[in-house]
C-alpha positions in Angstrom: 0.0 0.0 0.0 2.8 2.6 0.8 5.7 2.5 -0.8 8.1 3.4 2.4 9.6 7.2 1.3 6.9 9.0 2.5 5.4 9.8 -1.1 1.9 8.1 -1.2 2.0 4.9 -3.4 0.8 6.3 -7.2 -2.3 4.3 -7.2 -4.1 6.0 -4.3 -2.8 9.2 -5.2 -4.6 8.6 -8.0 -8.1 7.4 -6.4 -8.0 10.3 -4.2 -10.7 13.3 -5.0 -9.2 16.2 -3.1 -11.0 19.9 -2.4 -9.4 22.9 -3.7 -6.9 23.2 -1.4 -5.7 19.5 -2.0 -7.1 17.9 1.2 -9.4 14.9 1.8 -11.5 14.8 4.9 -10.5 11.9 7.3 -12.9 10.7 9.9 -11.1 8.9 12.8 -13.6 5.6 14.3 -12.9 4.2 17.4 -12.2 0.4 17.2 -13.4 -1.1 20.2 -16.1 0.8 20.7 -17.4 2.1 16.7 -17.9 5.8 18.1 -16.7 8.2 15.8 -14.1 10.5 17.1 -13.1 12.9 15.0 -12.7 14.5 11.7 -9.9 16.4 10.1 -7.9 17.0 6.8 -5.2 15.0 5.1 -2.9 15.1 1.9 -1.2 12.8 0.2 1.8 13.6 2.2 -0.5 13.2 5.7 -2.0 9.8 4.3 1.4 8.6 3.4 2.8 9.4 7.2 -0.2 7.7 8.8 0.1 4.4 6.5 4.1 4.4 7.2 4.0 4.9 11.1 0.4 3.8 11.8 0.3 7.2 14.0 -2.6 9.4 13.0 -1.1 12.0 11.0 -3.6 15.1 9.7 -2.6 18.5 8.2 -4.0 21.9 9.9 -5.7 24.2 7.9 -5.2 27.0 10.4 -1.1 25.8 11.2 -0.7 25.1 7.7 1.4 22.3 9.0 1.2 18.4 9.6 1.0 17.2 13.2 0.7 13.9 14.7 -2.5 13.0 16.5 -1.3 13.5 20.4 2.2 14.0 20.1 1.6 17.4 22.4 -1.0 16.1 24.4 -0.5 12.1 25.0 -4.0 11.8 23.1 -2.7 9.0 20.9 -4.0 7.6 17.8 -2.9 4.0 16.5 -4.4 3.5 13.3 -5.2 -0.7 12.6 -7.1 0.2 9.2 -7.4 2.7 6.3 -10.3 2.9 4.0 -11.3 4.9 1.2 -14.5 5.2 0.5 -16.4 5.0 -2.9 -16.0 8.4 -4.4 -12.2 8.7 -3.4 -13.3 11.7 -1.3 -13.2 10.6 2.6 -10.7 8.5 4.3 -11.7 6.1 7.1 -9.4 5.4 10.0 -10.2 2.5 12.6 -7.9 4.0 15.2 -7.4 2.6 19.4 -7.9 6.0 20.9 -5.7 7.2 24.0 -7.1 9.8 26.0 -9.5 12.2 24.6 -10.1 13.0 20.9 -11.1 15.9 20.7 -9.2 19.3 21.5 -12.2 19.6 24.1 -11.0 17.2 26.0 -14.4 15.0 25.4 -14.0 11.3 24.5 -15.4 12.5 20.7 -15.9 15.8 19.1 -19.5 14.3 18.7 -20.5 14.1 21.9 -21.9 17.2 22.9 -24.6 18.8 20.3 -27.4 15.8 20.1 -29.5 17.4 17.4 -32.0 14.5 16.7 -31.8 10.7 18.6 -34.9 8.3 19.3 -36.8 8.5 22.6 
C-alpha cells in the first residue's frame, strides 16, 4: 500500500478526490467501541505518514502544518485500518484512541450537540 519514502504509493494518489486546497477529509472511528471520534484534513503527504507509522497523522488548515494525533498532548491515535471510501473523497481510519479526541478534552468531538436521537 505505501511504498516506504513518505510519497503516497501512485495508485491512491490517484483514487483520491481532493477539495481545492488538496485535502481529503478523514474521519477517525474508534475500534473497540465504533464511536466516531473525530474528523480532520489529510494530503497525500498526511496519508502517506499515517500508512508508514500507523500514527494518525492530519494537516491543519489554520497551522498550515502536519501534526501527529497526540504528540503534544498524549492523546494517541494508532491506526489498525485505512479505508477509502467510494468516491475517493473521505478517508476512514479505525484507530485505538488514548485519551481524549477531541481538543475539548471529550472522549469524541460528537458528543456534545445531540440534534435528533430516538426516545
Amino acid at each position: 500500500m505505501y511504498n516506504g519514502d513518505m510519497t503516497l504509493d501512485p495508485a491512491i494518489a490517484a483514487r483520491l478526490k481532493r477539495n481545492d486546497a488538496g485535502l481529503v477529509a478523514a474521519v477517525a472511528q474508534e475500534r473497540g467501541t465504533g464511536d466516531v471520534l473525530m474528523v480532520a484534513w489529510m494530503d497525500d503527504e498526511a496519508l502517506a505518514r499515517t500508512l508508514e507509522t500507523r500514527k494518525a497523522t492530519y494537516y491543519s488548515r489554520s497551522r498550515q502544518q502536519y501534526w501527529v494525533k497526540g504528540e503534544t498532548s498524549g492523546h494517541t491515535q494508532y491506526v489498525h485500518e485505512v479505508r477509502l471510501d467510494c468516491d475517493g473523497d473521505t478517508i476512514l481510519l479505525v484507530v485505538d484512541q488514548e485519551g481524549a479526541a477531541c481538543h475539548t478534552g471529550t472522549h469524541t468531538c460528537f458528543d456534545s450537540d445531540l440534534l435528533l436521537a430516538d426516545s
